[in-house]
Rosetta silent file (secondary structure, phi, psi, omega in degrees, C-alpha in Angstrom):
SEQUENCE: XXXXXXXXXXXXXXXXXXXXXXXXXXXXXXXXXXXXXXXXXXXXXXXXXXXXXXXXXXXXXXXXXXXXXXXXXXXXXXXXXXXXXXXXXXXXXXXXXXXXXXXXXXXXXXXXXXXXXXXXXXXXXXXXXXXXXXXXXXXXXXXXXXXXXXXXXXXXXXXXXXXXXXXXXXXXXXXXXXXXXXXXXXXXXXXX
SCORE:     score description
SCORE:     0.000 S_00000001
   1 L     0.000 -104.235 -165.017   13.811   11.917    2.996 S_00000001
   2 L  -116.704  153.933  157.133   10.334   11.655    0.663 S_00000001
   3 L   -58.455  -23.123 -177.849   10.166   13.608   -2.910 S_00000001
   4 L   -89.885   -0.275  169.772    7.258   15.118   -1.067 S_00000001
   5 L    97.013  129.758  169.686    9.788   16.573    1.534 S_00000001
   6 L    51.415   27.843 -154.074   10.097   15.357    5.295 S_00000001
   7 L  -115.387   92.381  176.966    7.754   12.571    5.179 S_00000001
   8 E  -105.651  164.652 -179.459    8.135    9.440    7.581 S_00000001
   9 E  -106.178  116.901 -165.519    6.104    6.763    8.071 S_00000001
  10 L  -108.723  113.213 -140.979    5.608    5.742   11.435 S_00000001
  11 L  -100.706  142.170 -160.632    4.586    1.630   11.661 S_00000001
  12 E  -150.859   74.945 -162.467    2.832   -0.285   14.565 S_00000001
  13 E   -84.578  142.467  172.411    2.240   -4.219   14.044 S_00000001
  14 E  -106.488  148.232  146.533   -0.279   -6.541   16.351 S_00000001
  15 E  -169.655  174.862 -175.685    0.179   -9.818   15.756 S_00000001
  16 L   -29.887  149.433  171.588   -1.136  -13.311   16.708 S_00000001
  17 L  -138.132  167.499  144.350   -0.472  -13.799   20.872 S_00000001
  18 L  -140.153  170.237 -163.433   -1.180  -16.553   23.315 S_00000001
  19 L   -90.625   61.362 -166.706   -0.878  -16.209   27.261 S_00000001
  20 L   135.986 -172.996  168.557    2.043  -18.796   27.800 S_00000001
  21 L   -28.516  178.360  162.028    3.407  -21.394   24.233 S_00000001
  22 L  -132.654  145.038 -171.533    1.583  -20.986   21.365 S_00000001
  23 L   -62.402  155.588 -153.042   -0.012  -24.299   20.105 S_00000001
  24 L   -71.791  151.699  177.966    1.554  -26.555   18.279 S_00000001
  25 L    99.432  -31.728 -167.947    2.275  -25.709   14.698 S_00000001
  26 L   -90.721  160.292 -140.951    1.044  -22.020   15.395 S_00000001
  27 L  -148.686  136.720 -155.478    3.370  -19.431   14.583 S_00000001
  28 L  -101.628  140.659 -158.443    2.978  -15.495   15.748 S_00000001
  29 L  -135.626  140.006  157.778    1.934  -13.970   12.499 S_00000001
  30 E   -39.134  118.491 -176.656    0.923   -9.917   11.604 S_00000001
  31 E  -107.644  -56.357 -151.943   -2.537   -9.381   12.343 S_00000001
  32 E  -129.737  127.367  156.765   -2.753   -5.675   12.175 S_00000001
  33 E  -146.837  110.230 -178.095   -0.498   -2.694   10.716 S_00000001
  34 E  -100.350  161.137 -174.277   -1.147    0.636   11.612 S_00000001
  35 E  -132.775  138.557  175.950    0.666    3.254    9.858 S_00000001
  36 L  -109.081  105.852  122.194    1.214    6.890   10.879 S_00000001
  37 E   -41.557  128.904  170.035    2.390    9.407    8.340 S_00000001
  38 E  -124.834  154.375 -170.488    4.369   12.222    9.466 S_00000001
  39 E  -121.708  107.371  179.868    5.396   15.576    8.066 S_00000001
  40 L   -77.573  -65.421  173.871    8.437   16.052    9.712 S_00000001
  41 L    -4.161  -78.360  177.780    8.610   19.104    8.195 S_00000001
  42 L   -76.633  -10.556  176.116    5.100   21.054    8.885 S_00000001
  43 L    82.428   48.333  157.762    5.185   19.240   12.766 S_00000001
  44 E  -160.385  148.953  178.075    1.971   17.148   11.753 S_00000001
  45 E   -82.531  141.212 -168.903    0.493   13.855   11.555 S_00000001
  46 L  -129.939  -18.166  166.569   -0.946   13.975    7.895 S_00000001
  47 L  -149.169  159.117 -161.469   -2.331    9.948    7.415 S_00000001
  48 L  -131.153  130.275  162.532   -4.010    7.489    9.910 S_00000001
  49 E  -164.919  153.123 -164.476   -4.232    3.776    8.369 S_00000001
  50 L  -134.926  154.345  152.054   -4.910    0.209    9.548 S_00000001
  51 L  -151.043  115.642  168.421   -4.442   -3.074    7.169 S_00000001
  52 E   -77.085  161.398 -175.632   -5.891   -6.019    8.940 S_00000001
  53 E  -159.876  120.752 -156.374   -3.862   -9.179    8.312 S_00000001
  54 L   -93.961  115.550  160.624   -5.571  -12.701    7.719 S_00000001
  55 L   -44.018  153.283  170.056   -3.104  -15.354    9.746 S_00000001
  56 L  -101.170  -49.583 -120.307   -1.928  -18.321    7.874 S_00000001
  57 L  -151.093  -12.314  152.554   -0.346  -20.540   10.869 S_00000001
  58 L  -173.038 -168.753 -152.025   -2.414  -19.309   13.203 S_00000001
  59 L  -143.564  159.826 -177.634   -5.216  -18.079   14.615 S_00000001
  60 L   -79.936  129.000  169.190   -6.937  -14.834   17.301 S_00000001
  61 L  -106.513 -151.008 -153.617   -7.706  -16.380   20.629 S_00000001
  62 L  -101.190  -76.320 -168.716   -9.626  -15.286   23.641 S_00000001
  63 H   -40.096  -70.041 -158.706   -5.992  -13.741   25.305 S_00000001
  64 H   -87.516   21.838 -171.649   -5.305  -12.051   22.059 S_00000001
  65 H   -98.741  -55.815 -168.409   -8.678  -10.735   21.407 S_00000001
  66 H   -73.234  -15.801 -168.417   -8.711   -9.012   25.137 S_00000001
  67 H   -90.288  -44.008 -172.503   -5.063   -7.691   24.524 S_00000001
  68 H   -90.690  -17.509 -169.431   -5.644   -6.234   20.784 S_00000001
  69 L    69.367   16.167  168.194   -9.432   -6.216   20.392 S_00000001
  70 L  -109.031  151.162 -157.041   -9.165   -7.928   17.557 S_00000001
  71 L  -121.946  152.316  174.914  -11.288  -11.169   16.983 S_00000001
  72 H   -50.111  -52.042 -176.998  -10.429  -14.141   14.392 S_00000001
  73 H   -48.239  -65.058 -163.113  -14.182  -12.915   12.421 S_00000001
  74 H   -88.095  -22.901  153.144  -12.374   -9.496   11.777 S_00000001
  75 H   -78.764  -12.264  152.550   -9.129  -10.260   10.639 S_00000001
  76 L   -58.596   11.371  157.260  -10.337  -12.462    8.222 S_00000001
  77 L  -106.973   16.789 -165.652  -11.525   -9.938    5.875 S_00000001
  78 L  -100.663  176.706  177.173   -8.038   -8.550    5.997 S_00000001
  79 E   -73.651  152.482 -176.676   -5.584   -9.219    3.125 S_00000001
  80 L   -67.045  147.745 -175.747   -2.976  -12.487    2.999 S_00000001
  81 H   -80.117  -18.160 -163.883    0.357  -10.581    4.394 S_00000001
  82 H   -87.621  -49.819  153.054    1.919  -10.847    1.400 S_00000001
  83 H   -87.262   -4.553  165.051   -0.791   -8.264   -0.262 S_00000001
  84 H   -91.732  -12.721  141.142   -0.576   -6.356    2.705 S_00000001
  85 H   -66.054  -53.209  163.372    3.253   -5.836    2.166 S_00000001
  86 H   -37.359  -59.785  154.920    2.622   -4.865   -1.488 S_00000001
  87 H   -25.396  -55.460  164.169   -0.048   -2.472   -0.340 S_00000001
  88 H   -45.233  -57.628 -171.028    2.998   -0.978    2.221 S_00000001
  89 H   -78.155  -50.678 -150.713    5.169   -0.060   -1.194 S_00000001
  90 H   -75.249  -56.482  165.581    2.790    0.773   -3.119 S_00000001
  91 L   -67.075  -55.329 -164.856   -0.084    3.262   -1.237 S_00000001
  92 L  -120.458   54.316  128.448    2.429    4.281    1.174 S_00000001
  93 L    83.438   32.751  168.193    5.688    4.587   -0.370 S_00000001
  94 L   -15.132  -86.135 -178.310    7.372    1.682    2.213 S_00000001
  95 L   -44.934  -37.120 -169.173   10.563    0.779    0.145 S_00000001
  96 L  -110.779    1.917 -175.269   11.618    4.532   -0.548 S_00000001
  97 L   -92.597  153.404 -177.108   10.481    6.118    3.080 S_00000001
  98 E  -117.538  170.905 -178.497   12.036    5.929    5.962 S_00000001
  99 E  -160.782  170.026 -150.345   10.604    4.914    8.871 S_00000001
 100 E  -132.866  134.938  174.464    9.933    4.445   12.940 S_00000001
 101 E  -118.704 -178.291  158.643    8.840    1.816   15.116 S_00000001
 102 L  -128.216   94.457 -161.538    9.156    1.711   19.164 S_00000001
 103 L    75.551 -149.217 -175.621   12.126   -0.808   19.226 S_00000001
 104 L  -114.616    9.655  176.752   12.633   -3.463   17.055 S_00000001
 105 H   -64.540  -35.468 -174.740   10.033   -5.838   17.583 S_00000001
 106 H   -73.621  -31.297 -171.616    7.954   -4.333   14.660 S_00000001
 107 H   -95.777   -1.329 -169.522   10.991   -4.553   12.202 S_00000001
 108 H  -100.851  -35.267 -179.544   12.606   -8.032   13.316 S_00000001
 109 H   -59.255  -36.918  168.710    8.534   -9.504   13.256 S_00000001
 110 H   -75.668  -51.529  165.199    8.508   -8.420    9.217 S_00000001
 111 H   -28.792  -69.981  175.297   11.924   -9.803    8.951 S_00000001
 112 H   -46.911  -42.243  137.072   11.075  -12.916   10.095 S_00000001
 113 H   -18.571  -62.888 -169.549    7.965  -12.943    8.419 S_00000001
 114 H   -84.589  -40.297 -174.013    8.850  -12.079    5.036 S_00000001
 115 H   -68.654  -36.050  151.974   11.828  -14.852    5.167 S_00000001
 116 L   -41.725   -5.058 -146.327    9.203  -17.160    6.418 S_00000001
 117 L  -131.429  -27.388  175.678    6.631  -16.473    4.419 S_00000001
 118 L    72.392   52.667  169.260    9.352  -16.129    0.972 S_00000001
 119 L  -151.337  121.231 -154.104    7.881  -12.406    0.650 S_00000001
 120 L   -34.591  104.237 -156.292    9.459   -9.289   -0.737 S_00000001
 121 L   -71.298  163.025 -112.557   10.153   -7.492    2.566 S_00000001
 122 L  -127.492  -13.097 -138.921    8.193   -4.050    2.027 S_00000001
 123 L  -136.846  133.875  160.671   10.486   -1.409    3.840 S_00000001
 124 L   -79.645  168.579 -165.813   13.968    0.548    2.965 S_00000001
 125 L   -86.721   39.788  171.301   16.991    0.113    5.276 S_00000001
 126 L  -110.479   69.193  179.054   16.460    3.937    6.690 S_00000001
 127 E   -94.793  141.530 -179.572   14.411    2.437   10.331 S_00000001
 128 E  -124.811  146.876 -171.259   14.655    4.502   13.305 S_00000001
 129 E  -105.611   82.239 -158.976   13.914    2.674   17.016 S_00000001
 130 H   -55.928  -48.659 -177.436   11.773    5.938   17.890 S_00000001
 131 H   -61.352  -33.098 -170.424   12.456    4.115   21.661 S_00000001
 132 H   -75.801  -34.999 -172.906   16.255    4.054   21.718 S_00000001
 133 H   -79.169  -19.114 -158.887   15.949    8.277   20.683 S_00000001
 134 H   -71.544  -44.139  153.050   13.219    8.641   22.748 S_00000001
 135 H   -39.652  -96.014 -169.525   15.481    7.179   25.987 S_00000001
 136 H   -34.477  -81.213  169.460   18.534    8.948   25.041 S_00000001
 137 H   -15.483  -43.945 -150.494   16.619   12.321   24.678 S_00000001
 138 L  -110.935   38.190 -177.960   14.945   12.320   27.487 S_00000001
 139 L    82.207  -38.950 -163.985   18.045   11.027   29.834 S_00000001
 140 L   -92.951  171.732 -158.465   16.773    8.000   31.161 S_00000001
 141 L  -110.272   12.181  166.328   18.263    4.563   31.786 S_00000001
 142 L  -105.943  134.336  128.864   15.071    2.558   30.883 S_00000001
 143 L   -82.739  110.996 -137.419   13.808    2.173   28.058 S_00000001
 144 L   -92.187  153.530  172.988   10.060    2.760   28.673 S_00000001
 145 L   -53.515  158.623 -162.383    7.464    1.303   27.220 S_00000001
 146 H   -61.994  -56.866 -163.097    4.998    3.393   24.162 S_00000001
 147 H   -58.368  -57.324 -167.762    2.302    4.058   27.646 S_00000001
 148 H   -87.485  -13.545  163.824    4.857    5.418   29.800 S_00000001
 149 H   -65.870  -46.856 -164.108    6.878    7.464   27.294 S_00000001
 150 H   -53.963  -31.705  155.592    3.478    9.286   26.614 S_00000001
 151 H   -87.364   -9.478  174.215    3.335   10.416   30.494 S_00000001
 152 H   -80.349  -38.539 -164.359    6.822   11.468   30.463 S_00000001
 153 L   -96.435   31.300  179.180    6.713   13.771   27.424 S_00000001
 154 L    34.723   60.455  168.504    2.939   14.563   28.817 S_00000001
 155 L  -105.127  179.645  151.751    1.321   13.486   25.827 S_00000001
 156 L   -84.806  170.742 -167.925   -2.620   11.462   26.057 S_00000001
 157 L  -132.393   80.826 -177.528   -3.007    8.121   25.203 S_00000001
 158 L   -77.768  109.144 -173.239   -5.315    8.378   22.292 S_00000001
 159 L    77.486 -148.066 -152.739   -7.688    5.204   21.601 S_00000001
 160 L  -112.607  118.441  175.476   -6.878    1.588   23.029 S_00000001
 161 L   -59.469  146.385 -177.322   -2.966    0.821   23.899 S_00000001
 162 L    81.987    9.712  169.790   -2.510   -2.573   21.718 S_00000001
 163 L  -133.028  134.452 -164.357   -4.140   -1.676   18.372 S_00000001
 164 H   -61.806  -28.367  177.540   -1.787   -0.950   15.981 S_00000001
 165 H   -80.572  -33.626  174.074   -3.342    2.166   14.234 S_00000001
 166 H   -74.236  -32.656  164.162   -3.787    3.803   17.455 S_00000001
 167 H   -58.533  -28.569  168.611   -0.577    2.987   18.826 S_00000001
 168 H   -41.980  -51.357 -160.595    0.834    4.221   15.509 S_00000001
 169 H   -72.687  -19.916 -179.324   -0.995    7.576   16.115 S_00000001
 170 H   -63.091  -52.391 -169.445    0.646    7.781   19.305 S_00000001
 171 H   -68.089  -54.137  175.117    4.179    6.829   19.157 S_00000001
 172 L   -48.416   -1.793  157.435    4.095    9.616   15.693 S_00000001
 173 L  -105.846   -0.940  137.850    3.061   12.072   18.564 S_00000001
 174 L   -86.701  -14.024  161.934    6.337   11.392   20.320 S_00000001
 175 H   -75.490  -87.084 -177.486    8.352   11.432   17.288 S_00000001
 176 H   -26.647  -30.251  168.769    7.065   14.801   16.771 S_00000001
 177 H   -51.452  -47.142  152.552    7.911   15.640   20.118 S_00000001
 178 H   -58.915  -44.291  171.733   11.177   14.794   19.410 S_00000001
 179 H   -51.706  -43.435 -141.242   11.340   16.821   16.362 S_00000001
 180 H   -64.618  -41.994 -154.548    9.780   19.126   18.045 S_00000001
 181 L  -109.088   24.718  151.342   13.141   19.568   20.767 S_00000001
 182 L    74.039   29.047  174.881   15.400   19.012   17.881 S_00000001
 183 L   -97.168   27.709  167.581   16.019   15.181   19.163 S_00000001
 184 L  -129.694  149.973 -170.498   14.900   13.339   16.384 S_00000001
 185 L   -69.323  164.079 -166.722   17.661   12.064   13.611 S_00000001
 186 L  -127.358  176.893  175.571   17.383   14.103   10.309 S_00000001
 187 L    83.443  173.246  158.487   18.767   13.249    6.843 S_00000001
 188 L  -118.757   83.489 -168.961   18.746    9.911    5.196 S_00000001
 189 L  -105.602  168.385 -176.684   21.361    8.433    6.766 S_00000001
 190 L  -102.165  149.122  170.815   20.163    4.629    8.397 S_00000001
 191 L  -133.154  166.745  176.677   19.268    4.598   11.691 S_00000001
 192 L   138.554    0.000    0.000   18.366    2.088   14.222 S_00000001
């Protein structure tokens, strides 16, 4: 796991949206990355973090403004994605950590990204689809969306569904959950 013992990081990306195409040229780009630290170990969320991310290729509309609540004005103080993967290895220990998304949309959008973008992707191969255990665990033959796992394993819905640090904090309160009922994978073996 972490030199600090039992420590994943669990990752929650926004990015650029439109209602329908996206216009020509633009390209859906990382707006937002919230990150959840977890202590698998002690059973607690232990860091809360957001890094805004300024599009290159394209820009926050009206549609993705009402879905994420983020406005063009505000991500434009965030860092070029490129220092906001460097930031990922560096502050929170990306490259050697393993880590959880809910499916693969968060880890195939930095793939695609980083080859797009010709920038060192930021993450070790140990990724867990926190949705595929979360499904298996609990029996069912859907896999449900981050909103609707959160009423099955009677969790809250903490902050605004669509912003990546709160969604972070969430889905890391169903990986604990999982931990919790001895359903989540251990070791560093790759998962995913």
């Amino acid at each position: 796991m972490d030199d600090a013992g039992g420590l994943l990081n669990v990752v929650d990306v926004e990015a650029t949206c439109w209602d329908g195409r996206p216009p020509p040229g633009a390209v859906s780009e990382i707006i937002e990355i919230g990150l959840t630290v977890v202590d698998l170990s002690s059973g607690e969320r232990v860091g809360r973090h957001r890094i805004l991310v300024r599009p290159a290729r394209s820009t926050v509309g009206d549609f993705c403004t009402e879905l994420t609540g983020l406005t063009q004005a505000e991500v434009d103080t965030g860092l070029d994605f490129a220092a906001a993967c460097r930031l990922l290895a560096a502050e929170h220990r990306a490259g050697a950590r393993p880590w959880a998304s809910w499916g693969d949309y968060d880890r195939n959008q930095f793939t695609r990204q980083c080859r797009a973008t010709g920038t060192a992707y930021p993450f070790g191969h140990r990724h867990t689809n926190a949705k595929a255990v979360f499904t298996e665990a609990h029996g069912l033959r859907k896999r449900p969306g981050m909103a609707q796992a959160l009423q099955i394993a009677g969790l809250p819905l903490e902050g605004r569904h669509h912003s990546g640090e709160d969604d972070a904090w969430n889905i890391a309160a169903l990986v604990l959950g999982l931990a919790a009922r001895g359903a989540w994978p251990g070791g560093a073996t790759p998962h995913g």
